[in-house]
LOMINU-788005 format. One record per residue (C-alpha): residue number from 1; z, x, y. Coordinates in Angstrom, 2 decimals, always signed. Example, Ala and Ser with C-alpha at 12.3 -4.5 7.8 and 13.67 -1.06 7.14 Angstrom:
BEGIN
<atom i="1" c3="+7.80" c1="+12.30" c2="-4.50"/>
<atom i="2" c3="+7.14" c1="+13.67" c2="-1.06"/>
***
This chain:
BEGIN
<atom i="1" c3="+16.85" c1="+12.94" c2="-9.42"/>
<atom i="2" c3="+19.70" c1="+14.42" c2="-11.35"/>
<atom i="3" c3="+19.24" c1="+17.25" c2="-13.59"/>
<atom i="4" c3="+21.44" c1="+17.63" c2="-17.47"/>
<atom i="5" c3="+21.46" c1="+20.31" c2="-19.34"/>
<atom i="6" c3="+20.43" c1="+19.58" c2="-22.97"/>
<atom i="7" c3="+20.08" c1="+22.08" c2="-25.39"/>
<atom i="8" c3="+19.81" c1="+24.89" c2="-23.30"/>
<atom i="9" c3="+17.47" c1="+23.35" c2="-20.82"/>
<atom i="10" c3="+17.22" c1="+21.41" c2="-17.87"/>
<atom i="11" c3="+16.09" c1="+18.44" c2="-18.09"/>
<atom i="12" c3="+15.19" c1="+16.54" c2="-14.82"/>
<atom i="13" c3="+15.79" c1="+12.70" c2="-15.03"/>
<atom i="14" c3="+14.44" c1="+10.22" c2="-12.30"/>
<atom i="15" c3="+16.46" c1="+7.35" c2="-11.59"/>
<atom i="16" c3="+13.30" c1="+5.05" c2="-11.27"/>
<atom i="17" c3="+15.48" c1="+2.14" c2="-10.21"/>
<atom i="18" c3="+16.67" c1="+3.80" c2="-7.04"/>
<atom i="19" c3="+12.98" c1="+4.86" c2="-6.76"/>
<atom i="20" c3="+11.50" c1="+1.18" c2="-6.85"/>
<atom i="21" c3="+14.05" c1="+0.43" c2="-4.28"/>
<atom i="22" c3="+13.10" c1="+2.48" c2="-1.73"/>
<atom i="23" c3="+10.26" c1="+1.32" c2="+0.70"/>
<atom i="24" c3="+8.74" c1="+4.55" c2="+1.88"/>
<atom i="25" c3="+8.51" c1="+5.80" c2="-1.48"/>
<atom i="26" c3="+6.95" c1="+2.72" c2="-2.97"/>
<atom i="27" c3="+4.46" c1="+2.45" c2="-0.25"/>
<atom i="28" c3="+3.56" c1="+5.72" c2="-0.56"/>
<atom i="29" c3="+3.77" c1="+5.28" c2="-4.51"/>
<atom i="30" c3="+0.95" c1="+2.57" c2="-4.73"/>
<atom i="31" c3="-1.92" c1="+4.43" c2="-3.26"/>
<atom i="32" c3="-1.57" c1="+7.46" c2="-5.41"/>
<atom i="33" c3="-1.28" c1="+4.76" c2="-8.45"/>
<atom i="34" c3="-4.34" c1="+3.08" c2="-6.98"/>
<atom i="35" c3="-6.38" c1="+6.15" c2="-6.74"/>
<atom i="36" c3="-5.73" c1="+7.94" c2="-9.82"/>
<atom i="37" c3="-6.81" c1="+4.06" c2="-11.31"/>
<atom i="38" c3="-9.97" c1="+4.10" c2="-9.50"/>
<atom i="39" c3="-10.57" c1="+7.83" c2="-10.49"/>
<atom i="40" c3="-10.35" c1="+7.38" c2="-14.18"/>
<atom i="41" c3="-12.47" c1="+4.46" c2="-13.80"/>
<atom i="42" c3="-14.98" c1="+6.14" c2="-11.77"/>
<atom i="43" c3="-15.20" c1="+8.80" c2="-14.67"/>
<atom i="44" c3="-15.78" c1="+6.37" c2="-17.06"/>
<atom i="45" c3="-18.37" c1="+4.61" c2="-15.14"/>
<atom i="46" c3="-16.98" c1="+1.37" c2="-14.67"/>
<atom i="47" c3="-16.77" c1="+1.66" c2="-10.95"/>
<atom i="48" c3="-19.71" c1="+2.83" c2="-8.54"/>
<atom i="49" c3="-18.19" c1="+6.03" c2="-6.48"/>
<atom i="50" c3="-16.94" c1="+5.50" c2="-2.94"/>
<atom i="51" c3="-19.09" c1="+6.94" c2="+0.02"/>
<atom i="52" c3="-16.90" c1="+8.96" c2="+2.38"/>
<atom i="53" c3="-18.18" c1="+6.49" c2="+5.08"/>
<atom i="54" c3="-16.46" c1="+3.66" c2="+3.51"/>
<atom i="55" c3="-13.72" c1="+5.69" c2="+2.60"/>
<atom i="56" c3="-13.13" c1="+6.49" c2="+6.33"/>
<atom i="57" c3="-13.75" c1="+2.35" c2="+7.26"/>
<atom i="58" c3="-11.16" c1="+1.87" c2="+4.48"/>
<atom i="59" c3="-8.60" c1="+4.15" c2="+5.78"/>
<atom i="60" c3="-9.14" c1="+2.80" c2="+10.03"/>
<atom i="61" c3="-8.66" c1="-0.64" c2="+8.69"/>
<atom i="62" c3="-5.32" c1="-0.13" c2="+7.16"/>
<atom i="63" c3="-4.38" c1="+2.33" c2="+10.11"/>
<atom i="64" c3="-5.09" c1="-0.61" c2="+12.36"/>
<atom i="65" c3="-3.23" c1="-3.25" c2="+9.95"/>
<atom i="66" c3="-0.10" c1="-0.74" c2="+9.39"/>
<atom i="67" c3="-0.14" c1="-0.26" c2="+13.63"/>
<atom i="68" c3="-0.80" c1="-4.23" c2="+14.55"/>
<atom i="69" c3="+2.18" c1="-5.51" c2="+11.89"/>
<atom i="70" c3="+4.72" c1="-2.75" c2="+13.53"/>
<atom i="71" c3="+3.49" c1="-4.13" c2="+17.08"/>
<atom i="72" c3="+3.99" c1="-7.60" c2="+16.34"/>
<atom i="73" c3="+7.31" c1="-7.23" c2="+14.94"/>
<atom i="74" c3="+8.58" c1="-5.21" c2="+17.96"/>
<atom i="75" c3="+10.22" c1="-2.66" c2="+15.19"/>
<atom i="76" c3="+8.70" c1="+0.57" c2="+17.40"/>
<atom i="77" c3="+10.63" c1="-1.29" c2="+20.43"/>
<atom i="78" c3="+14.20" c1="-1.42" c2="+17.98"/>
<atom i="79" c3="+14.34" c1="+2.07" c2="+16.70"/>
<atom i="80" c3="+13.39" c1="+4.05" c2="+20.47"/>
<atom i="81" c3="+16.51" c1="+5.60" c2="+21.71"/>
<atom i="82" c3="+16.67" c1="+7.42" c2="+25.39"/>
***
């Protein structure tokens, strides 16, 4: 993010580019998009709510997907230093 002053104000600009680029940030970019999707769509009733139950199954199974890829690729292994 840079910041220009324009008449008298700062204006904060986000290089979105740079953004879409980075891996963390787009990972952590999708679910936010994905909820606040599913949230406006819950208020219009197009989508039946989520019980916290699945919720929580929802959340374990990518957990366990996230932990199993990281395992199999032996990344965890690469990036331990002693």
């Amino acid at each position: 993010m840079t910041s220009v002053w324009i008449k008298g104000k700062y204006i904060i600009r986000t290089n979105w580019n740079t953004r879409f680029k980075n891996k963390t940030w787009f990972v952590m970019f999708l679910p936010a998009v994905f909820a606040f999707v599913y949230q406006i769509l819950g208020m219009l009733d197009i989508l039946p709510p989520v019980t916290q139950d699945t919720a929580t199954q929802i959340i374990c199974f990518v957990v366990n997907v996230l932990v199993a890829v990281v395992i199999a690729s032996g990344t965890l292994a690469k990036n331990i230093s002693y």
